[in-house]
C-alpha positions as CSV (number, residue, x, y, z in Angstrom):
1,X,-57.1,3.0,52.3
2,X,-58.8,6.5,51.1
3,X,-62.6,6.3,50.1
4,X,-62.3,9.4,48.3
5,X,-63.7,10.0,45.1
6,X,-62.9,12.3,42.5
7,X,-65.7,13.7,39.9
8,X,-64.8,16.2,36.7
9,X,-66.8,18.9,36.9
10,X,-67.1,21.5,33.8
11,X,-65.9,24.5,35.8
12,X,-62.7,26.3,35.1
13,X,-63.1,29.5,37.5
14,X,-62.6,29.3,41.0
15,X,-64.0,33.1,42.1
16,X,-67.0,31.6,39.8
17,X,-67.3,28.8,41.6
18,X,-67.2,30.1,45.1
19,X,-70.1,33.2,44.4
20,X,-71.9,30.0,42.6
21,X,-71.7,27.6,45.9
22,X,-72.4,30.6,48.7
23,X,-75.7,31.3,46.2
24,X,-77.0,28.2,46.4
25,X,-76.6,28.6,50.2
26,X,-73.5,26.6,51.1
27,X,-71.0,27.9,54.1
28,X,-67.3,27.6,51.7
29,X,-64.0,27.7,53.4
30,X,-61.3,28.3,51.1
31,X,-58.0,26.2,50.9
32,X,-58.5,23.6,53.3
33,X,-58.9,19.9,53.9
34,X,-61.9,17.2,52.9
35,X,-62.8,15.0,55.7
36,X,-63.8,11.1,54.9
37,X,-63.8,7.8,56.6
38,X,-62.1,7.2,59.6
39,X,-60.8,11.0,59.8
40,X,-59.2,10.8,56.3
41,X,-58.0,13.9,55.0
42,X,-57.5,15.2,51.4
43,X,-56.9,18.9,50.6
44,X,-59.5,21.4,48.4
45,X,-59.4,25.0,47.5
46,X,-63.5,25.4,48.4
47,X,-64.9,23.2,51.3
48,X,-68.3,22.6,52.0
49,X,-68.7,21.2,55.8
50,X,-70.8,18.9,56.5
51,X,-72.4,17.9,60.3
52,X,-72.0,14.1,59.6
53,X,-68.3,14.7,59.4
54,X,-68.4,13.8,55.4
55,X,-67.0,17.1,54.1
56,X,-67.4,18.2,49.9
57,X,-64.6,19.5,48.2
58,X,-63.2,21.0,44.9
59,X,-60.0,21.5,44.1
60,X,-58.2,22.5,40.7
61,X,-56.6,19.7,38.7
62,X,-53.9,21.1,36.6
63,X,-53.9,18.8,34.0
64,X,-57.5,18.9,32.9
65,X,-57.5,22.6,33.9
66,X,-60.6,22.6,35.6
67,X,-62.1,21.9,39.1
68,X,-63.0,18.5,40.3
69,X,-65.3,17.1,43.4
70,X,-63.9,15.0,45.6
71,X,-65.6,13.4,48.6
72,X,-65.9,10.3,50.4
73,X,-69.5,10.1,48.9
74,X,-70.2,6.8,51.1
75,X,-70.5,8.7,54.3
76,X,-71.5,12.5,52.7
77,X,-74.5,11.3,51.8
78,X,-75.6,13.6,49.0
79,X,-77.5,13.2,45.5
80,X,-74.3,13.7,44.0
81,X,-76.3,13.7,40.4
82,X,-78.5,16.8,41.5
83,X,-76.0,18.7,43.8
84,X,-73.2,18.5,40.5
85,X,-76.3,20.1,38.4
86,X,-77.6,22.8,40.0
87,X,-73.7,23.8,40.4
88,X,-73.3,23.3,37.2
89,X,-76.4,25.5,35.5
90,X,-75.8,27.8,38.0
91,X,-71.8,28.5,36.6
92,X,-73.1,28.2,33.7
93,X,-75.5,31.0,33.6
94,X,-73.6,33.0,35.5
95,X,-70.5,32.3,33.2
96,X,-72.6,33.2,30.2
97,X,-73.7,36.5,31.5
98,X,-70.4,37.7,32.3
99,X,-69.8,36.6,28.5
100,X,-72.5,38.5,27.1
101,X,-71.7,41.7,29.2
102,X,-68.1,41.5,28.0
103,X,-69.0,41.9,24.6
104,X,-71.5,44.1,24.5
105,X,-75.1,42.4,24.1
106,X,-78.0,43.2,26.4
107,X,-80.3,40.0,27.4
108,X,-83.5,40.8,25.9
109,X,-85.3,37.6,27.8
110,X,-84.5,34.9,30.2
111,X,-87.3,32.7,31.6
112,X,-87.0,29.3,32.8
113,X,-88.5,26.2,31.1
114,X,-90.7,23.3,33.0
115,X,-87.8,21.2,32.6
116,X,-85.5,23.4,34.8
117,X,-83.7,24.4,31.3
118,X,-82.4,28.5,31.5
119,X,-84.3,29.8,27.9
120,X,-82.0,33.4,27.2
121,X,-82.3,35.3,24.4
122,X,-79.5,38.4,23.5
123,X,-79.3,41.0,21.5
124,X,-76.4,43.5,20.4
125,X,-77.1,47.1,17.8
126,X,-74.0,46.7,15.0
């Protein structure tokens, strides 16, 4: 029986996701396996290793179009609320400056609240 568990994340670019992970300092192997419980095996497109043997994975679900985390969270033993969040802002911003570049504004501020919240203000001459 596989203790793997899936999570939907709100990420829809892989290359996105990869910078995002090796950023926050994580060793990624691309298009490889998951390892859980009792050498269970499930596959991912970005792999983070872990030393207890308890790998973290994400791999693209087609029918939700977007990435999803799967792990055998018993034995990776990870805040799985903070390590999805600091993922996730971190896409995010990213995301949106890629956005705002695109289309031709120029980020006037950015500072970062107490809260952790990402405050960034644009601006674009019509």
């Amino acid at each position: 029986m596989s203790h793997f568990t899936t999570i939907k994340v709100q990420i829809k670019n892989g290359e996105v996701l990869h910078e995002v992970l090796q950023e926050l300092g994580y060793q990624v192997e691309r298009n490889t396996y998951v390892r859980g419980y009792n050498g269970d095996r499930t596959q991912a497109e970005y792999t983070i290793r872990q030393s207890n043997g308890y790998d973290l994975g994400f791999r693209y679900n087609t029918e939700s179009e977007g990435y999803e985390l799967v792990a055998d969270f018993w034995g990776a033993k990870i805040n799985q609320k903070q390590f999805i969040n600091s993922i996730s802002q971190k896409y995010a911003h990213k995301t949106l400056m890629a956005t705002v570049q695109e289309q031709g504004f120029n980020v006037e501020e950015e500072e970062t609240l107490e809260d952790g919240t990402v405050r960034v203000v644009v601006a674009k001459w019509v």
